[in-house]
MDTraj code that builds the backbone (N, CA, C; nanometers):
import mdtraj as md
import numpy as np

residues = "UNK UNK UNK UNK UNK UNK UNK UNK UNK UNK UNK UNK UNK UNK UNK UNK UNK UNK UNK UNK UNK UNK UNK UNK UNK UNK UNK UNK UNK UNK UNK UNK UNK UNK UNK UNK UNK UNK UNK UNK UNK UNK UNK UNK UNK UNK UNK UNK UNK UNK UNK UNK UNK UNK UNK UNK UNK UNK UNK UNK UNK UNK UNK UNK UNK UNK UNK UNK UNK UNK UNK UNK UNK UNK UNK UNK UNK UNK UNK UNK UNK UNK UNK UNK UNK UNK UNK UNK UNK UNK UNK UNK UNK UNK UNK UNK UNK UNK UNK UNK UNK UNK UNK UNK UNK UNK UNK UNK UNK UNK UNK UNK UNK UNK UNK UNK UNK UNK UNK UNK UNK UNK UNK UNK UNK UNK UNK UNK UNK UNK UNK UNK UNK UNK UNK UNK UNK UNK UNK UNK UNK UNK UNK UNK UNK UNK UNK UNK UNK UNK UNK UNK UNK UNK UNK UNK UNK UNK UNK UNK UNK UNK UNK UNK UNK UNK UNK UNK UNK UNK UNK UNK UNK UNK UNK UNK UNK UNK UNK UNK UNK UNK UNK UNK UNK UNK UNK UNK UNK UNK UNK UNK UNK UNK UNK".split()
xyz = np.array([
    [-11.6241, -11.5439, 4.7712],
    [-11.5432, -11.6613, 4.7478],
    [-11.6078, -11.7800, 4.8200],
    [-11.6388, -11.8950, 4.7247],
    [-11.6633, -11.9798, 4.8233],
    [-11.6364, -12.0602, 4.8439],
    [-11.6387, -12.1181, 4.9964],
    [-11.5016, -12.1884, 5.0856],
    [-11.5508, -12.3156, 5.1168],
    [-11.4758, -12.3731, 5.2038],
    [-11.5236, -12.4951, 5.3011],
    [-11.5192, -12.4014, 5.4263],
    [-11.6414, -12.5133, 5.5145],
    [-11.6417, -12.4710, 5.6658],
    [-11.5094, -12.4312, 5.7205],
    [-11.4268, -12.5031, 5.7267],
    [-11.2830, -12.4814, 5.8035],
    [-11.2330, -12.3444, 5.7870],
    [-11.2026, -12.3232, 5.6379],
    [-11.1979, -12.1982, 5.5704],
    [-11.2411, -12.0902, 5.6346],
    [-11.3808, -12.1026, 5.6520],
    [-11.4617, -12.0071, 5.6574],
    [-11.4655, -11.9725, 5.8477],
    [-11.4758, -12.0759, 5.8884],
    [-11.4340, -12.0492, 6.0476],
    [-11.3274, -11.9895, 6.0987],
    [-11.2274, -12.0506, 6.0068],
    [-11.1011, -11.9610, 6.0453],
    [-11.0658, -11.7892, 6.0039],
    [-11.1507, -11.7392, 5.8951],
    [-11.2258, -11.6594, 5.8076],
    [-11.2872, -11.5872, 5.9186],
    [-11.3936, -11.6473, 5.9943],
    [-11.4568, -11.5257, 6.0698],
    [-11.3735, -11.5031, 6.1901],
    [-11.3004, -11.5905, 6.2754],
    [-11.1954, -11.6004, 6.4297],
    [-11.1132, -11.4756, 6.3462],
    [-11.0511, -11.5127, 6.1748],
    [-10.9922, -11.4009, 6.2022],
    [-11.0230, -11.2212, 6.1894],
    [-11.1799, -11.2136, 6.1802],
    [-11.2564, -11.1192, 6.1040],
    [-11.2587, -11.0830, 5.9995],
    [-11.2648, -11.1641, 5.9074],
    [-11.3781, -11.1580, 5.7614],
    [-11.4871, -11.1541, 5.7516],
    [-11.5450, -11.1119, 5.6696],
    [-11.6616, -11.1202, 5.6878],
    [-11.6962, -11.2459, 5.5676],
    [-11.8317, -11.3323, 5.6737],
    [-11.8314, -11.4060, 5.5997],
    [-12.0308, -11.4629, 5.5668],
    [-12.0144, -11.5709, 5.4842],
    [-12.1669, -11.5839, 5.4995],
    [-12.1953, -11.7520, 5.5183],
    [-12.3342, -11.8121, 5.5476],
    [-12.3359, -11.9001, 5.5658],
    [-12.5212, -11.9547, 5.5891],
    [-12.5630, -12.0592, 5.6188],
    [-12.7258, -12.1023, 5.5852],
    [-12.7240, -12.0524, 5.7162],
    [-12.8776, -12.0030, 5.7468],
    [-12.9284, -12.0444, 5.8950],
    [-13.0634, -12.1246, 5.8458],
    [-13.1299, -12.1102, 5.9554],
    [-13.2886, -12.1870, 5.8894],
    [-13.4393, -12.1187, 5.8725],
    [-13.3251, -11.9976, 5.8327],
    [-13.4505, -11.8294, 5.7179],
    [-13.4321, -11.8467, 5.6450],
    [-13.2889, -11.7357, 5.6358],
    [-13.2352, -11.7115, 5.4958],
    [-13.0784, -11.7159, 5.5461],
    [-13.0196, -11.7151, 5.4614],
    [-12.8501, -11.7398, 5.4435],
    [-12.7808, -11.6162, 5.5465],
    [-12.6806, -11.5943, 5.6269],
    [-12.6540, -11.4673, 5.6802],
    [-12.5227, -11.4573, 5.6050],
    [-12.5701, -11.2984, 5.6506],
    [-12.3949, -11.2508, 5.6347],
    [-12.3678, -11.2056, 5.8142],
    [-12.2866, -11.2292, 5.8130],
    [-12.2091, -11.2314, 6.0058],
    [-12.0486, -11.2063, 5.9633],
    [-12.0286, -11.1429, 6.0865],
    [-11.8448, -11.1401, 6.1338],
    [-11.8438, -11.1173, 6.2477],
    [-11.7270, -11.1061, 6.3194],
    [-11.7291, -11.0882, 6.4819],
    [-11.7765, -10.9738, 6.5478],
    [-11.8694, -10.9680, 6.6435],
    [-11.9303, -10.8567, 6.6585],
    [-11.8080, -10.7202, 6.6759],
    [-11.7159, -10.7370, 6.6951],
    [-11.6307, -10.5929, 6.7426],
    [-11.5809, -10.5701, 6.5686],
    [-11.6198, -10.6895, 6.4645],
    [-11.5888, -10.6079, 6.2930],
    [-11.7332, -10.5848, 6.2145],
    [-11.8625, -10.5719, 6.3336],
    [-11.9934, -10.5378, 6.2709],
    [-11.9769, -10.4629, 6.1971],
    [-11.9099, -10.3062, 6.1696],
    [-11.9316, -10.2535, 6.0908],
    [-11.9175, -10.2838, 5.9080],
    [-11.8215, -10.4380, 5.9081],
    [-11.7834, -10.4963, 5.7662],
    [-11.9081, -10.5132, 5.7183],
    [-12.0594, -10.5248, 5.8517],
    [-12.1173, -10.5551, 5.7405],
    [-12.1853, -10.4470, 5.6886],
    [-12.1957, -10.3420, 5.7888],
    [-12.2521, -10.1884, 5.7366],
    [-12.2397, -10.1626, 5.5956],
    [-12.1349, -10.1774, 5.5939],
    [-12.0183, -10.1648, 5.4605],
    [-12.0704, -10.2361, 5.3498],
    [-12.0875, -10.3639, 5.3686],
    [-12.1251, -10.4289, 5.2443],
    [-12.2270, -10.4127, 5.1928],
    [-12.3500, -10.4217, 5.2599],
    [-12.5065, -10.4097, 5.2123],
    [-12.5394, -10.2623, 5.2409],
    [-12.4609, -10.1740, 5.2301],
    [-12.4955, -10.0264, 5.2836],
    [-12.6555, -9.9886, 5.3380],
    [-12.5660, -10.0712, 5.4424],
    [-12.6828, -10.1028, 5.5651],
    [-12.7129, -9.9301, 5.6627],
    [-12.8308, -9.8943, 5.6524],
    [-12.8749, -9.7295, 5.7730],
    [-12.8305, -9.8021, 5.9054],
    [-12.7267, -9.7199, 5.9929],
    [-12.7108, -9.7361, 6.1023],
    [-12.8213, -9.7662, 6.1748],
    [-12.9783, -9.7231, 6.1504],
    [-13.0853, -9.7519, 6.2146],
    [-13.1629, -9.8785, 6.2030],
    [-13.0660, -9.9852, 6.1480],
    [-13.1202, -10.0507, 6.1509],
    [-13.0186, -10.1854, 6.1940],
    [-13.0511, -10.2484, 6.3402],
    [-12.9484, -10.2909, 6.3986],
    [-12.9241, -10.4533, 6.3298],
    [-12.7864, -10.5024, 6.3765],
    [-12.7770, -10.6617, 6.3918],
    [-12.8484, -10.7274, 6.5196],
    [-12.8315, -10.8592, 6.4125],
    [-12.8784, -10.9815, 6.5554],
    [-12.7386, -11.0790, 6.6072],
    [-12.7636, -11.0712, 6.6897],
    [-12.6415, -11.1530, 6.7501],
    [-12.6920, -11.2771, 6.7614],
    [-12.6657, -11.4134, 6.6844],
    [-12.6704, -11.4951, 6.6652],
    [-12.4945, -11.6452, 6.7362],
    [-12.5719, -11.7245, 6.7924],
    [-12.4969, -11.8247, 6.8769],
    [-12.5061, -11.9344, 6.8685],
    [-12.4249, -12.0173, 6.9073],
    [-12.4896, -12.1476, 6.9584],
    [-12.5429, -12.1946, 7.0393],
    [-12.5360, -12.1838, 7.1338],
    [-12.6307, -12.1823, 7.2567],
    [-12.6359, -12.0678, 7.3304],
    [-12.7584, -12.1129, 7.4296],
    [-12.7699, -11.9576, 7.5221],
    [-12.6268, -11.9084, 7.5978],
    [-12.5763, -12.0196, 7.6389],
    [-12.4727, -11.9937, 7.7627],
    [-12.3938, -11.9129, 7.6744],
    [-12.3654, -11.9516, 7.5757],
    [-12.2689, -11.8343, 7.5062],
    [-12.3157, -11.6836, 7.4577],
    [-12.4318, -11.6811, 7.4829],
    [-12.5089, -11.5404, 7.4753],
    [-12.5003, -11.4314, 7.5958],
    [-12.4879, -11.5271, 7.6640],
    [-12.5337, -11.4645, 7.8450],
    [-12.4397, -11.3315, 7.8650],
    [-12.3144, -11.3427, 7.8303],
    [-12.2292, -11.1957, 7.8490],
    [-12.2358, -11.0873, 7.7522],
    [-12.3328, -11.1047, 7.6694],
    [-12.3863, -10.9826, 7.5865],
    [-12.5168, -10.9443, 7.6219],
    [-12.5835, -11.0178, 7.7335],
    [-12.7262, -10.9107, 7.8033],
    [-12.7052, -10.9031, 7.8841],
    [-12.8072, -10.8290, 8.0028],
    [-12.7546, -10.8381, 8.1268],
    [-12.9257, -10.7992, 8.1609],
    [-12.9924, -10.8448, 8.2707],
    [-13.0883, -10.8794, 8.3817],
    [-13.0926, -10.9134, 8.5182],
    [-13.1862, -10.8871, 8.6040],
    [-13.1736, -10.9802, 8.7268],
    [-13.2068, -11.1325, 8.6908],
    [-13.1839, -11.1796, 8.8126],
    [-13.1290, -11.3044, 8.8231],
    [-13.3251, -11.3517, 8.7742],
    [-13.3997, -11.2857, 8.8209],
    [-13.5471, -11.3396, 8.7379],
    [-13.5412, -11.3485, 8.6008],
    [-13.5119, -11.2061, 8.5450],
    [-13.5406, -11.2175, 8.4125],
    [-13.4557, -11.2949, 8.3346],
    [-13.3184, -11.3134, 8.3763],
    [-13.2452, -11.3985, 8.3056],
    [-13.3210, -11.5321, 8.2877],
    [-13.3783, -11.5530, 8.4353],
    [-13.4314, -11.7424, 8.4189],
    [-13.5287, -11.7029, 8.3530],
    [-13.6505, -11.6424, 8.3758],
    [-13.7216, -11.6390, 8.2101],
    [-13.6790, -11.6275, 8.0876],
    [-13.5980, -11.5663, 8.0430],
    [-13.5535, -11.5837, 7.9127],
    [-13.4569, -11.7100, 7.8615],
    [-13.4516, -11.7580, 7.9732],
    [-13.3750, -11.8825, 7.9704],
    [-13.4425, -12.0059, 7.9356],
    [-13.6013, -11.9478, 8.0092],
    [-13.7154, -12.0898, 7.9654],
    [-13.7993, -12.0150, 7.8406],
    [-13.7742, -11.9283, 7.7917],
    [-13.8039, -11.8794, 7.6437],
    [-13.7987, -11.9534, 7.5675],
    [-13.6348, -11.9235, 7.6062],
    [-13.5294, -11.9936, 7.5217],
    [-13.5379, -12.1275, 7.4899],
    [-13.5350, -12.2477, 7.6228],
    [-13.5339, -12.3460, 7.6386],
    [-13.6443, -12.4163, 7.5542],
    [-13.7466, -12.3466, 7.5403],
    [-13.8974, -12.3505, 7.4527],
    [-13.8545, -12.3811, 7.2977],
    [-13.7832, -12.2396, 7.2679],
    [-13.8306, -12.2046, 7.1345],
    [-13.6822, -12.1799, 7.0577],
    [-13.5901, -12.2233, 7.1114],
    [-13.4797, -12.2399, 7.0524],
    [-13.4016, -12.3716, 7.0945],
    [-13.3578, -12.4315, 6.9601],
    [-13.3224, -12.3295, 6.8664],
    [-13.4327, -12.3092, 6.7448],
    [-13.4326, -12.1902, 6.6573],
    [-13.5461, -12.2129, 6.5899],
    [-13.5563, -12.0189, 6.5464],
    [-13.6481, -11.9974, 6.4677],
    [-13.6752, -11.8739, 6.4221],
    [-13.6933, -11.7757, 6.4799],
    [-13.6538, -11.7380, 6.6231],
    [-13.7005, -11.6554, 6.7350],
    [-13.6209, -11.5632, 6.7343],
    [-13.6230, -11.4285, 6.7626],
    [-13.5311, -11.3589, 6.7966],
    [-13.5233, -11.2613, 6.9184],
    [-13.5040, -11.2782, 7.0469],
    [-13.5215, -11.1491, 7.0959],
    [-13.4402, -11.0670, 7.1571],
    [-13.4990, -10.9409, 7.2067],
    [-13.4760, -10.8531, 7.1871],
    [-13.4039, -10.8166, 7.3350],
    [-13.3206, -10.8016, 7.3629],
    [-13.2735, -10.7810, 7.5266],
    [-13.1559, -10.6977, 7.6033],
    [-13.2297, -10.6173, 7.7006],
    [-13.0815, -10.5308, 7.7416],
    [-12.9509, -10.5671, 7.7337],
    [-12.8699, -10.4889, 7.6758],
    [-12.7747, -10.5644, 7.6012],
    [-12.6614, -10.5307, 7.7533],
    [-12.5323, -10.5703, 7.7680],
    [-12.4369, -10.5707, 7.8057],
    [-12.3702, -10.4507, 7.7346],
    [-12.1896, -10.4250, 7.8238],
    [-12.0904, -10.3902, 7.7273],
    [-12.0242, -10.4413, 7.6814],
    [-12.0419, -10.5622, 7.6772],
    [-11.9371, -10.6468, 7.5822],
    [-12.0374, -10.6335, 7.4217],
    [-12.1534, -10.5872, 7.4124],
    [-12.2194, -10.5543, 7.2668],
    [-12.1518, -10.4655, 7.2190],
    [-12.0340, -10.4776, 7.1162],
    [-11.9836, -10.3210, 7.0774],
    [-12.1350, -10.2489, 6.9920],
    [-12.1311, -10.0943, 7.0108],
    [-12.2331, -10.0137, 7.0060],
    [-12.2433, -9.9891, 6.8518],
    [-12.1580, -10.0375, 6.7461],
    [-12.1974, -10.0170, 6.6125],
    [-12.2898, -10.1903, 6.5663],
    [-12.3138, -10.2279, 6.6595],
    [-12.4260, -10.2920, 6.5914],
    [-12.5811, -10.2790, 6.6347],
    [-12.6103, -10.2078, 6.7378],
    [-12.7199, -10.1147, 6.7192],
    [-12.6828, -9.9698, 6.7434],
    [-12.6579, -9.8922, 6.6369],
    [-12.6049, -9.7409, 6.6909],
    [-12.7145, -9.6366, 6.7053],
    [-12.8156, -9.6692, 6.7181],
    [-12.9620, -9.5939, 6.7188],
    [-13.0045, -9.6640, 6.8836],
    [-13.0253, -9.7547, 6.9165],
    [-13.0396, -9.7973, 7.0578],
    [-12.9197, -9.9110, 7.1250],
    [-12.7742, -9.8647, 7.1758],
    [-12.7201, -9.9584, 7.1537],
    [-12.7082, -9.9724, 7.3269],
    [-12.8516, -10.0112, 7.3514],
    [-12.8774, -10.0580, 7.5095],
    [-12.9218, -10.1672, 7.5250],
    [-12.9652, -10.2090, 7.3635],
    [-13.0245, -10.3558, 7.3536],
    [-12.9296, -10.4289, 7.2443],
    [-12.9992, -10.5605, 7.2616],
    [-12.9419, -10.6664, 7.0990],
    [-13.0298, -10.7499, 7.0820],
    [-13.0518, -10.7838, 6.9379],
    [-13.1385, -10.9145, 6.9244],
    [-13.0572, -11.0017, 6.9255],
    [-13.1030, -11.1197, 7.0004],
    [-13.0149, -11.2747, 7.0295],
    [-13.1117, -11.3362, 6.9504],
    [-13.0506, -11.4805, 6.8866],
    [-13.1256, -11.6075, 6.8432],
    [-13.0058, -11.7050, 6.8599],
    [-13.0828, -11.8314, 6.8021],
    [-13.0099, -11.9510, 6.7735],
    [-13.0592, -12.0273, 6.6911],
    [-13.0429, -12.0336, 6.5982],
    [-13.0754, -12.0694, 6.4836],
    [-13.1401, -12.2119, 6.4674],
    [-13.1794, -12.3063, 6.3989],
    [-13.2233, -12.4158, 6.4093],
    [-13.1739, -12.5095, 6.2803],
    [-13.0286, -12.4859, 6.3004],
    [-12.9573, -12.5019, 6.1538],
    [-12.8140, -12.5648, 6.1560],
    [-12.8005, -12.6770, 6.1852],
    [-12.6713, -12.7519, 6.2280],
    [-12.5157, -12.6555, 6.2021],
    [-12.5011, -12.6644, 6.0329],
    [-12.4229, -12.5528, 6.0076],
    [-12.4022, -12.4852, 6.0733],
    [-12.5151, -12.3714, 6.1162],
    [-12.4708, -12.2587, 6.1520],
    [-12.4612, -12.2566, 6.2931],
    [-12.4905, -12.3673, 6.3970],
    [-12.4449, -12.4011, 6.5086],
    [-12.3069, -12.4217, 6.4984],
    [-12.2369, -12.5236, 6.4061],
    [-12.1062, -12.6014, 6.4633],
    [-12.0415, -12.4717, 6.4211],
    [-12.0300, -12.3691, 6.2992],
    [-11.9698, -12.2644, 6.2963],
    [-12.0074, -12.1930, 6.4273],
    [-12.1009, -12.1349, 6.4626],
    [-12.0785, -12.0217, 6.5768],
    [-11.9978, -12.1226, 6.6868],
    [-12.0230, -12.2459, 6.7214],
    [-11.9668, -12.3318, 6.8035],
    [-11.8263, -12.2970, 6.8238],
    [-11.7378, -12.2884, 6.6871],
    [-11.5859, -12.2659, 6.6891],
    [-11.5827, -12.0769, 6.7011],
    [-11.6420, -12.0128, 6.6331],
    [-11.5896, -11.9331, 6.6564],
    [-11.6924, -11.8044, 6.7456],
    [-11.7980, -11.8704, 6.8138],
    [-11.8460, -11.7498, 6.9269],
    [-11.9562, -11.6966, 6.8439],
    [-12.0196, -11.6383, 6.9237],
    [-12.1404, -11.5650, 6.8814],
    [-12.0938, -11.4278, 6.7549],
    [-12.1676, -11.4516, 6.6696],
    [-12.1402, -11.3598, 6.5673],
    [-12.2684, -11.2744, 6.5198],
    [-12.2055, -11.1312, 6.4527],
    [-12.2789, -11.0347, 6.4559],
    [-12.3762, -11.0921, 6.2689],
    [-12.5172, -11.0385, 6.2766],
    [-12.5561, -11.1177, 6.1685],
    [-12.6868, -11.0677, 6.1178],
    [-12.6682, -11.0364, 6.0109],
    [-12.7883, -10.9764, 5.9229],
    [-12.8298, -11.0579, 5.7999],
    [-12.9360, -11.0661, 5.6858],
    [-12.9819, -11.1624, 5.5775],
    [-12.8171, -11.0973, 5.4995],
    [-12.8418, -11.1746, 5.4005],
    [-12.6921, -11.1227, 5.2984],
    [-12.7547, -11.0877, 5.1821],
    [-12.7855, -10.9669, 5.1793],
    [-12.8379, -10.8620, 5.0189],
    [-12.8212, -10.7514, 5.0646],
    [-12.8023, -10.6992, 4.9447],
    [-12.7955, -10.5182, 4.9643],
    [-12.9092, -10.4556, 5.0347],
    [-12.8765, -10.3825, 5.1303],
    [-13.0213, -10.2997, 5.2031],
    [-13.1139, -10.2647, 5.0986],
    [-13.2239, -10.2817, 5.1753],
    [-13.3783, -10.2568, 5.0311],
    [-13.4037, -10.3761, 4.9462],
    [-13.3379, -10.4788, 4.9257],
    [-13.3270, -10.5969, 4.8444],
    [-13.3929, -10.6766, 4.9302],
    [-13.3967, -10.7995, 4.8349],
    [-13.4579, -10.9261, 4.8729],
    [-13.3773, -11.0147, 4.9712],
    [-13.3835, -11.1030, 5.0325],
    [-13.2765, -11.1480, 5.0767],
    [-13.2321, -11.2543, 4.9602],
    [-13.0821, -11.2605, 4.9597],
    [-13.0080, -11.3923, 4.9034],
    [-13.0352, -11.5344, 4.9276],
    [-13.0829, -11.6339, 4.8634],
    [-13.1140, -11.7635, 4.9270],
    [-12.9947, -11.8580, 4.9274],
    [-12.9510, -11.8188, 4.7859],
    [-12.8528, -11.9609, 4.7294],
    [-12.6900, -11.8952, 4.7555],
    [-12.6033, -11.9544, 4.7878],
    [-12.4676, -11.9240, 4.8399],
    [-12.3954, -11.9014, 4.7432],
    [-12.4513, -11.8977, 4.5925],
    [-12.3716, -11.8814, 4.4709],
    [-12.4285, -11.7258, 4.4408],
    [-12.5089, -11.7096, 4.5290],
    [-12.6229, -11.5727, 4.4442],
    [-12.4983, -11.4785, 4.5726],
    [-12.5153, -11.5617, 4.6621],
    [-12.4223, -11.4378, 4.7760],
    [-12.2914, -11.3792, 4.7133],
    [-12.2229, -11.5242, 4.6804],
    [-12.0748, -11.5224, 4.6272],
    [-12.0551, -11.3994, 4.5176],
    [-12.1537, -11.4152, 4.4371],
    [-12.2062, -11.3268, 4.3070],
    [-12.1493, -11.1722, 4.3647],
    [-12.2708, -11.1265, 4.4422],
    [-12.2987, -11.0539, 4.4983],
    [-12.1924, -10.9882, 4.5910],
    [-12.1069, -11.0596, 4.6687],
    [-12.0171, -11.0556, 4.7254],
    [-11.9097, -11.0910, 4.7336],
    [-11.8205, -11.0671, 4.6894],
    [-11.7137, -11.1635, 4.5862],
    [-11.5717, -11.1722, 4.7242],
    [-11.6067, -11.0681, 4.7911],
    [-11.4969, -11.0505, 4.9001],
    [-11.5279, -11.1098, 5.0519],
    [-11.6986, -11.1826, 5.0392],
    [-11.7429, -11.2456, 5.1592],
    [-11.6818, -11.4001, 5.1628],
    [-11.6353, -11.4407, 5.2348],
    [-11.6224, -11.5610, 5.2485],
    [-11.7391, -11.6899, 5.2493],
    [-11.8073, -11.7295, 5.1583],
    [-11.9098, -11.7685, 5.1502],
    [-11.9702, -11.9624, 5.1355],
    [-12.0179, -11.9913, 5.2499],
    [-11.9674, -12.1825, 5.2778],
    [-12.0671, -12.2157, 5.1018],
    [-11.8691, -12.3264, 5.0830],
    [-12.0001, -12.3796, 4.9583],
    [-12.0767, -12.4952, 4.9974],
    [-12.1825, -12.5195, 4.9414],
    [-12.2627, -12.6292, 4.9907],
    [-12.3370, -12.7092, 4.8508],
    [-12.3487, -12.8332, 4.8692],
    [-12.4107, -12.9007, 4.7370],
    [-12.5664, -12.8372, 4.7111],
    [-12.6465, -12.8901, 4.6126],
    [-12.7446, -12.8102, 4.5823],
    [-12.8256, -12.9209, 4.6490],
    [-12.8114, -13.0116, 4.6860],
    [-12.9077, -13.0542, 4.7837],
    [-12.9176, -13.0011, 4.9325],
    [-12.8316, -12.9878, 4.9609],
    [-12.8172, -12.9480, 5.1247],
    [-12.8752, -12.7912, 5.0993],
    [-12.8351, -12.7239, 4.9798],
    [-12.9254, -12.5907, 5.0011],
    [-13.0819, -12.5639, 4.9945],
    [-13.0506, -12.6723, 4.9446],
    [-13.2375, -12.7291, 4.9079],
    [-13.3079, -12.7749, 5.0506],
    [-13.2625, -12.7802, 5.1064],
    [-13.3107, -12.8442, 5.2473],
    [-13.3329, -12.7898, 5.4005],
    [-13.2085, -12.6668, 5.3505],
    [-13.1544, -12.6037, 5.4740],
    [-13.2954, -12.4578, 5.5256],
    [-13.3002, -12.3356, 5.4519],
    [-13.3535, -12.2474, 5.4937],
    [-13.5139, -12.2257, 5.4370],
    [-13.5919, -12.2472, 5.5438],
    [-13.7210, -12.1765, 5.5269],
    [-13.7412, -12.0688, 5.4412],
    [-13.6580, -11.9146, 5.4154],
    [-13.6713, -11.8130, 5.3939],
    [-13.7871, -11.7657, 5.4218],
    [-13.8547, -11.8265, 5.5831],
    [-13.9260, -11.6738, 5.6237],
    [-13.8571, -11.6272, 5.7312],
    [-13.8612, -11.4679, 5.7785],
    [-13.7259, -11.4658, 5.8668],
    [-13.7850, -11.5023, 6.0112],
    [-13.7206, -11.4250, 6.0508],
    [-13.7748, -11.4385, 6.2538],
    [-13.8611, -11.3809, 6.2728],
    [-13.9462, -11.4464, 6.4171],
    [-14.0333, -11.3481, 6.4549],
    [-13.9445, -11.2707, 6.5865],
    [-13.9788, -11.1860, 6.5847],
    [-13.8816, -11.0877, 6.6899],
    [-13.9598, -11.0350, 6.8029],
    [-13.9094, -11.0326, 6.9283],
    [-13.9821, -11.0037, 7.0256],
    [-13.9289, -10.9374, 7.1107],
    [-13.9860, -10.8427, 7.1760],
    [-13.8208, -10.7486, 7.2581],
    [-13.9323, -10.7463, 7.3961],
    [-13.8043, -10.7312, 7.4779],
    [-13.8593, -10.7022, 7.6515],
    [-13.8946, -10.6302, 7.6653],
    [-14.0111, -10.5803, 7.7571],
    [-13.9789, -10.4117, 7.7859],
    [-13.9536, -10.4275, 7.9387],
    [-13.9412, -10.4843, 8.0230],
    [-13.9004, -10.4848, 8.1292],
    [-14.0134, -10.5801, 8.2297],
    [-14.1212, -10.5616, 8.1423],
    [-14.2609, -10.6622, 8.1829],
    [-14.2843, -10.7688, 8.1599],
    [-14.3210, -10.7631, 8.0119],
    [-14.3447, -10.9050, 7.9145],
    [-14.2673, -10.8779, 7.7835],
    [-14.3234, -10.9616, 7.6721],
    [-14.2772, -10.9481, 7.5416],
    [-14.3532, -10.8380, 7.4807],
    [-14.3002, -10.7799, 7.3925],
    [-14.3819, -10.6980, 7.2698],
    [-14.3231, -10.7578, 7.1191],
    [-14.4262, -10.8031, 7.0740],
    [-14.3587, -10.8848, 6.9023],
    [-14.3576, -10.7379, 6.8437],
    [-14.2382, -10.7332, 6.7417],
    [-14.2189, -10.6273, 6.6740],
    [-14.2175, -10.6986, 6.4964],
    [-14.1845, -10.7903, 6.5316],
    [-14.1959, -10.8501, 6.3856],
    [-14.2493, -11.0785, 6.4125],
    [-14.4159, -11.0470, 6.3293],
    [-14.4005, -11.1787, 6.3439],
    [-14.4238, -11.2777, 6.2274],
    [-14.2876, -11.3874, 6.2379],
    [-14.2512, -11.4346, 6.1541],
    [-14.2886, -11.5461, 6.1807],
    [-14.1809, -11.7014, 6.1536],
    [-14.2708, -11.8554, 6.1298],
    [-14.2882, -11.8895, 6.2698],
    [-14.2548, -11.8100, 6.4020],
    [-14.2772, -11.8492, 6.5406],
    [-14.3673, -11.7696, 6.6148],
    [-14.4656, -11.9107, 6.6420],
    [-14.6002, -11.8317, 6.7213],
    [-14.5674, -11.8603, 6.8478],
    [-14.5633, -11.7448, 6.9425],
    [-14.5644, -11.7311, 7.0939],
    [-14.6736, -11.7593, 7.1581],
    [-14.6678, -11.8450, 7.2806],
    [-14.7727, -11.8459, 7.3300],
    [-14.7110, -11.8083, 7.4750],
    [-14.7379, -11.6674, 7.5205],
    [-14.6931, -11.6101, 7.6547],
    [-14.7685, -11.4562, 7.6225],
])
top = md.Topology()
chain = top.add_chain()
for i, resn in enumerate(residues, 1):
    res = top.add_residue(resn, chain, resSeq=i)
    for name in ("N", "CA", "C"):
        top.add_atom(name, md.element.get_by_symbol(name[0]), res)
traj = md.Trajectory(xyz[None], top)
């Protein structure tokens, strides 16, 4: 169905699942403790986790956990390269409920998108759990009418065909996970690291 922002904010606060641009590809997200809505939809393999996506770092901070070093490095990561196509990868907290990585659910991928939209939404309603919006094995969805299609029960922002025209790159993240040392890229996408 597709909504206005308001709609759709109030849509995910109350756990719907819903979809919306970032500056890849379009997500599908809901509140991380209704991750599994999205298992459900794209009959997604448990082995293959969400990203927890925010508006800013500070609102990330109670879903990882580090010493007080590694936090400030990932903080000037961050400060670098977000907001923007980055994703990483980091000992997660317990406030991560464990069905959004149920194969390692000691970590989470964090980002922040580089995508107004999808800032002022996570803005109102908190960091949300968030994968591309297509059926597992598929392409990803670009256009919010192809989602709607596709998903008739997602709550999905409508947007003019210019603003969709403008909004997402569709290449995804590059992903980078801790190991307790440095980075290891596991997937690299439109962001080149230099560390």
């Amino acid at each position: 169905m597709l909504v206005s922002i308001d709609t759709l904010i109030q849509g995910a606060i109350s756990g719907s699942l819903v979809s919306f641009p970032t500056d890849t590809v379009p997500a599908l997200a809901a509140r991380p403790d209704k991750a599994e809505l999205i298992f459900a939809a794209k009959r997604r393999s448990p082995d293959k986790p969400l990203i927890l996506m925010g508006a800013t770092f500070r609102s990330l901070l109670p879903y990882i956990r580090g010493s007080n070093e590694e936090l400030q490095l990932w903080e000037q990561v961050a400060q670098e390269y977000w907001p923007g196509a980055l994703t990483l990868v980091l000992p997660s907290s317990d406030q991560v409920p464990k069905v959004m990585n149920p194969e390692n659910p000691n970590t989470i991928g964090v980002r922040i998108p580089n995508c107004d939209i999808a800032q002022k939404i996570m803005a109102e309603t908190g960091p949300l759990a968030t994968t591309s919006a297509n059926l597992s094995g598929e392409s990803p969805l670009t256009r919010m009418a192809e989602i709607d299609a596709q998903f008739p029960d997602v709550l999905a922002l409508s947007l003019s065909h210019d603003q969709e025209m403008v909004l997402a790159s569709g290449v995804p993240s590059t992903v980078a996970r801790w190991n307790g040392i440095t980075w290891e890229i596991l997937r690299l996408g439109s962001v080149k690291l230099k560390f």
